[in-house]
DSSP file (Angstrom, degrees, kcal/mol; ACC not computed):
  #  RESIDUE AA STRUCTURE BP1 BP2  ACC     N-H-->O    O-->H-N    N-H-->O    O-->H-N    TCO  KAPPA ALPHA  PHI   PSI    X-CA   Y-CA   Z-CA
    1    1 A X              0   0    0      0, 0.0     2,-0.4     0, 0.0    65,-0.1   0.000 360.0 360.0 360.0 145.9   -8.4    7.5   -5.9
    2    2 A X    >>  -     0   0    0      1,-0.1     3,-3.6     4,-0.1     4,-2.3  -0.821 360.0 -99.9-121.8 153.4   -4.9    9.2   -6.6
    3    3 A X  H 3> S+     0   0    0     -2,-0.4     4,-1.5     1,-0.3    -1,-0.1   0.579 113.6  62.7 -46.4 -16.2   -2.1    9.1   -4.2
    4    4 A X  H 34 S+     0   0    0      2,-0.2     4,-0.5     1,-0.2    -1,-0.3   0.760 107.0  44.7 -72.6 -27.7   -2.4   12.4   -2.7
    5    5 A X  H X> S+     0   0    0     -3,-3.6     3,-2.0     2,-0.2     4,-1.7   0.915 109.5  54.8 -63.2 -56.9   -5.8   11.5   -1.3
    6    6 A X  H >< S+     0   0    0     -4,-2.3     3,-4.2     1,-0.3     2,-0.3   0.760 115.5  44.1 -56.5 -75.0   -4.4    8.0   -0.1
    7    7 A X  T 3< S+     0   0    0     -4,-1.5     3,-0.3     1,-0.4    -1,-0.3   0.315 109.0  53.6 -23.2 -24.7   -1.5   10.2    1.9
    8    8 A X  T <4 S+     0   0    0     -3,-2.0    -1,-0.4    -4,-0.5    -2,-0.2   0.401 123.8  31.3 -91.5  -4.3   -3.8   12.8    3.2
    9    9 A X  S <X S+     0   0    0     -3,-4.2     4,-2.0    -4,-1.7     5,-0.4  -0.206  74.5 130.3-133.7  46.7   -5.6   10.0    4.5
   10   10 A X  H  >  +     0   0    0     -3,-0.3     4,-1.7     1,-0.2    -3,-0.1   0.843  61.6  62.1 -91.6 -12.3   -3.5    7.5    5.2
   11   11 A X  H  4 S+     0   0    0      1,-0.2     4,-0.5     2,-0.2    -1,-0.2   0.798 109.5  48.1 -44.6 -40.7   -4.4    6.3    8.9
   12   12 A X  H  4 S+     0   0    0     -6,-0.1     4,-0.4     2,-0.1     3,-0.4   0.945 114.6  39.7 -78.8 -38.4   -7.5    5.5    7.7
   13   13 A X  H  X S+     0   0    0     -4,-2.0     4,-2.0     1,-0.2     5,-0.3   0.532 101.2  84.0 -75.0 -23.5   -6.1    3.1    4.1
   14   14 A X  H >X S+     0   0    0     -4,-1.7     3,-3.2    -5,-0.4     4,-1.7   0.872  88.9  47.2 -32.8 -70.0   -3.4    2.0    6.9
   15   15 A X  H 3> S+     0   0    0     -4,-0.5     4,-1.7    -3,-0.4     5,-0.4   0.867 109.7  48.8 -38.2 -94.8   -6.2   -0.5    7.7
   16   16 A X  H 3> S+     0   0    0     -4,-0.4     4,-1.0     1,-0.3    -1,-0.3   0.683 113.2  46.8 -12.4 -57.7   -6.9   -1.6    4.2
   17   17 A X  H <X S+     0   0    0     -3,-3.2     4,-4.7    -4,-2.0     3,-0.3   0.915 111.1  58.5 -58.4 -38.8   -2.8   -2.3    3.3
   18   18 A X  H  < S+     0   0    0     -4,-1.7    -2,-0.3    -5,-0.3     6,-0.2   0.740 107.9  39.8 -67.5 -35.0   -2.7   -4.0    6.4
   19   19 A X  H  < S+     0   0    0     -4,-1.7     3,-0.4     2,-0.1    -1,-0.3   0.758 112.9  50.6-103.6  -4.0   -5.0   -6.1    5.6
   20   20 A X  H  < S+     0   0    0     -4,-1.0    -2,-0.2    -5,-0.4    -3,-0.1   0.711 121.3  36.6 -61.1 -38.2   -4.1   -6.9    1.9
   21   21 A X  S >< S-     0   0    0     -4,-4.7     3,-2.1     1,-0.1    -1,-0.2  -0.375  74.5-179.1-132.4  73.0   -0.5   -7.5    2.8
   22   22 A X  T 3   +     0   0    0     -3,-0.4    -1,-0.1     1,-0.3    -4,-0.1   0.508  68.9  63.3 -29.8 -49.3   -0.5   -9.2    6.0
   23   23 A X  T 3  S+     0   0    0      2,-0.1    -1,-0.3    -4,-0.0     2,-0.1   0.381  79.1  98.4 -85.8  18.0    3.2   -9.7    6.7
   24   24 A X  S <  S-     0   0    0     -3,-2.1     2,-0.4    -6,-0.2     3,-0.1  -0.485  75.0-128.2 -89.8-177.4    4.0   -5.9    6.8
   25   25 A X     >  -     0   0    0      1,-0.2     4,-2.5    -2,-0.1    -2,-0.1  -0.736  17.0-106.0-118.6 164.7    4.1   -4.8   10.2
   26   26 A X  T >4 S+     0   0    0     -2,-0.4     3,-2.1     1,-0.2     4,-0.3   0.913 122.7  46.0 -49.9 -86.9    2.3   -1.8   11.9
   27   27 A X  T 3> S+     0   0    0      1,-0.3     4,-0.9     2,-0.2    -1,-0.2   0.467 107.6  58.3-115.3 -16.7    5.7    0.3   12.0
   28   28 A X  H 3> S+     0   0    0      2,-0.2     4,-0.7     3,-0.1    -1,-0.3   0.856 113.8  39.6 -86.7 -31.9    6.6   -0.6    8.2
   29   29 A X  H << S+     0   0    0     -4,-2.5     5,-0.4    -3,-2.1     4,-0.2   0.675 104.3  58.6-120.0  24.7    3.4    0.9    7.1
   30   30 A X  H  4 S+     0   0    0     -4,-0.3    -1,-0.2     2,-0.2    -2,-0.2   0.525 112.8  46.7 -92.6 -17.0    3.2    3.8    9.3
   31   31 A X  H  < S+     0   0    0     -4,-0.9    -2,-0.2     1,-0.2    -3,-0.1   0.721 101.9  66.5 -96.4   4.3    7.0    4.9    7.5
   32   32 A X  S >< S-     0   0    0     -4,-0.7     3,-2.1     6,-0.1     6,-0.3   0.915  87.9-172.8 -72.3 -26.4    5.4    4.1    4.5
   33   33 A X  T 3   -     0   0    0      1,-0.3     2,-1.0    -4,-0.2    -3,-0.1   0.822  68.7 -66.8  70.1  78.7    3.1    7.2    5.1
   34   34 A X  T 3  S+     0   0    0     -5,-0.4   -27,-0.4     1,-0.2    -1,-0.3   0.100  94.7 141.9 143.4   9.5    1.0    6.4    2.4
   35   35 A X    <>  -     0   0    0     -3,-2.1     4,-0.8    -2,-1.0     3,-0.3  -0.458  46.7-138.7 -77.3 152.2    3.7    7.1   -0.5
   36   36 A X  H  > S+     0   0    0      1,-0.2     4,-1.1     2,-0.2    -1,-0.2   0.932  91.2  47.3 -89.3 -28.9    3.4    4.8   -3.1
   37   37 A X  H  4 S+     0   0    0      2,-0.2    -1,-0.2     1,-0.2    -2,-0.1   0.391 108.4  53.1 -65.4   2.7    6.7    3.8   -4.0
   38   38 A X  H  > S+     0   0    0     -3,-0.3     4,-1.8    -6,-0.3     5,-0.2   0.454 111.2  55.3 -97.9 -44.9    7.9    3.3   -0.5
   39   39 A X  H  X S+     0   0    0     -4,-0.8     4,-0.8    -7,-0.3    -2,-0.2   0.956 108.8  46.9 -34.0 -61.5    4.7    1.0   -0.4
   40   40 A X  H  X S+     0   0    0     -4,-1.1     4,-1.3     1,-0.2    -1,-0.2   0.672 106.9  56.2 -78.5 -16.2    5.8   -0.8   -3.2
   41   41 A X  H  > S+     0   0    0      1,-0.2     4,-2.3     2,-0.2     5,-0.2   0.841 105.5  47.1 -78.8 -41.0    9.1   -1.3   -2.1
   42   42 A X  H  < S+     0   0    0     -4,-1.8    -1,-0.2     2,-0.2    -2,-0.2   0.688 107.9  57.3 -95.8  -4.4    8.5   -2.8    0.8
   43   43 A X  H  X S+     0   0    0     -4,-0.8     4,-1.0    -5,-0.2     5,-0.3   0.759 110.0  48.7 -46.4 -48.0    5.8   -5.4   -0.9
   44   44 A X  H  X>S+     0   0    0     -4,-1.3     4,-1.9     1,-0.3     5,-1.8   0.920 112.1  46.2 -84.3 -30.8    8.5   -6.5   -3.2
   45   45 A X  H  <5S+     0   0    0     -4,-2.3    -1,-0.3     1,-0.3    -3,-0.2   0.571 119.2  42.4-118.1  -8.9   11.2   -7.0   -0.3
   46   46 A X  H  45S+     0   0    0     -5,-0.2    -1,-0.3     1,-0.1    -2,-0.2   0.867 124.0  32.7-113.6   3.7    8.6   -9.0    1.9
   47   47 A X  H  <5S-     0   0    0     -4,-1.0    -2,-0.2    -3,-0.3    -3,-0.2   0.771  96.5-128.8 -86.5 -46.1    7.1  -11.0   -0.7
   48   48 A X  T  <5 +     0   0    0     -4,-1.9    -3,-0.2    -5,-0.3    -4,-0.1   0.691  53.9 152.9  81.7  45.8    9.7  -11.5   -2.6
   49   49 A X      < -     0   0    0     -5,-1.8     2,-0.2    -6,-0.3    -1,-0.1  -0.444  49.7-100.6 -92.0 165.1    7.8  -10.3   -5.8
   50   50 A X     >  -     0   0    0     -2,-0.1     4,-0.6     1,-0.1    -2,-0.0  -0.591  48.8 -95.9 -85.8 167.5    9.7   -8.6   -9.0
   51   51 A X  H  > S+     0   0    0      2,-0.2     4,-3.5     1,-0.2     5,-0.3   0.783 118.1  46.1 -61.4 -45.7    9.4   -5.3   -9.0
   52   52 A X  H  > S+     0   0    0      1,-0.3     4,-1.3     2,-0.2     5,-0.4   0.746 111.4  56.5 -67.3 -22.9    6.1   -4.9  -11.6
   53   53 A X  H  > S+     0   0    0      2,-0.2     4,-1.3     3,-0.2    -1,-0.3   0.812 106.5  47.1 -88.5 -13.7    4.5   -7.4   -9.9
   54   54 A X  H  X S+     0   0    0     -4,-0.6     4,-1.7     2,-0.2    -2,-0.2   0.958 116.3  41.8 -60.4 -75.1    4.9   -5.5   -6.9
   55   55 A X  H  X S+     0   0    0     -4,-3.5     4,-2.0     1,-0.2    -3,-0.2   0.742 107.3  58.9 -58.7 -20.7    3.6   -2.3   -8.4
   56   56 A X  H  X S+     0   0    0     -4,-1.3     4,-2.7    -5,-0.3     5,-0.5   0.963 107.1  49.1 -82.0 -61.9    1.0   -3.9  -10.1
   57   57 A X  H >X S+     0   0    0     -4,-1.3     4,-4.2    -5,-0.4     3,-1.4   0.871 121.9  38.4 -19.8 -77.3   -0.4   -5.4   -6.1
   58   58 A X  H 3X>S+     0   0    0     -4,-1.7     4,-2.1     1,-0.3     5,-0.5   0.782 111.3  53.8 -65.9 -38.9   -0.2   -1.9   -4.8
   59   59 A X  H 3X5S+     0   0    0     -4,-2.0     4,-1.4     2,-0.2    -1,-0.3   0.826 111.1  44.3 -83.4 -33.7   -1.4   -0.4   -7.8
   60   60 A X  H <X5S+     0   0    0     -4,-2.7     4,-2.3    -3,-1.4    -2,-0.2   0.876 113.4  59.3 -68.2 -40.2   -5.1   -3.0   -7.8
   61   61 A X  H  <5S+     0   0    0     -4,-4.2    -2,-0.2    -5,-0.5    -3,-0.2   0.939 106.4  43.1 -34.8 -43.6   -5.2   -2.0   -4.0
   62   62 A X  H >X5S+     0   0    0     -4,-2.1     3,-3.0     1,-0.3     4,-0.8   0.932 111.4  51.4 -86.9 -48.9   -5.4    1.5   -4.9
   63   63 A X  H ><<S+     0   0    0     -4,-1.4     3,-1.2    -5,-0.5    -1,-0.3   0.931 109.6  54.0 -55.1 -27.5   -7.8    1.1   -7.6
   64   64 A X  T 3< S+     0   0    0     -4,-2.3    -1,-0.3     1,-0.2    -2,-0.2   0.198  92.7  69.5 -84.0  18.4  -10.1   -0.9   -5.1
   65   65 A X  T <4 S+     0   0    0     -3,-3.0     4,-0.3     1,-0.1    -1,-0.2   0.481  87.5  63.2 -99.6 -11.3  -10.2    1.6   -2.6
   66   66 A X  S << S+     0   0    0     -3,-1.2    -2,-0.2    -4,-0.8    -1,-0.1   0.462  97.3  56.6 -95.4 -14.6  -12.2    3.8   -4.8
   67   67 A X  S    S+     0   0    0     -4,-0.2    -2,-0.1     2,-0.1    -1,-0.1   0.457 106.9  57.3-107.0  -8.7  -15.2    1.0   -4.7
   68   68 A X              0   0    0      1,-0.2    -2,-0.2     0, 0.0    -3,-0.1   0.679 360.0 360.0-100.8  -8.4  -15.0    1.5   -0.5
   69   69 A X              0   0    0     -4,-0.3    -1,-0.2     0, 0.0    -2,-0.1   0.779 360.0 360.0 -77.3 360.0  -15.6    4.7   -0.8
């Protein structure tokens, strides 16, 4: 699934982050609005993860979102 999808649908994948990365809040990942590097950003800064290990989370989310549809 490619990021334009997750963004036209991102009320529904809210669900999905939310529950993959626990400590993000409702309000952090409604301004994330489904972009992915705003995603990733705010993965690394509450995990405290380096940045590829960041993108690399957001980036197996994405890919598993394609085996719920």
């Amino acid at each position: 699934m490619n990021w334009d999808v997750i963004k036209g649908n991102w009320k529904e994948w809210k669900g999905s982050a939310r529950e993959k990365w626990g400590e993000l809040t409702d309000n952090e990942l409604e301004e994330a609005k489904g972009e992915r590097e705003q995603l990733v950003g705010l993965v690394q800064q509450k995990y405290g993860w380096a940045r590829d290990e960041a993108e690399r989370q957001v980036d197996d989310w994405r890919a598993g979102l394609h085996e719920r549809t």
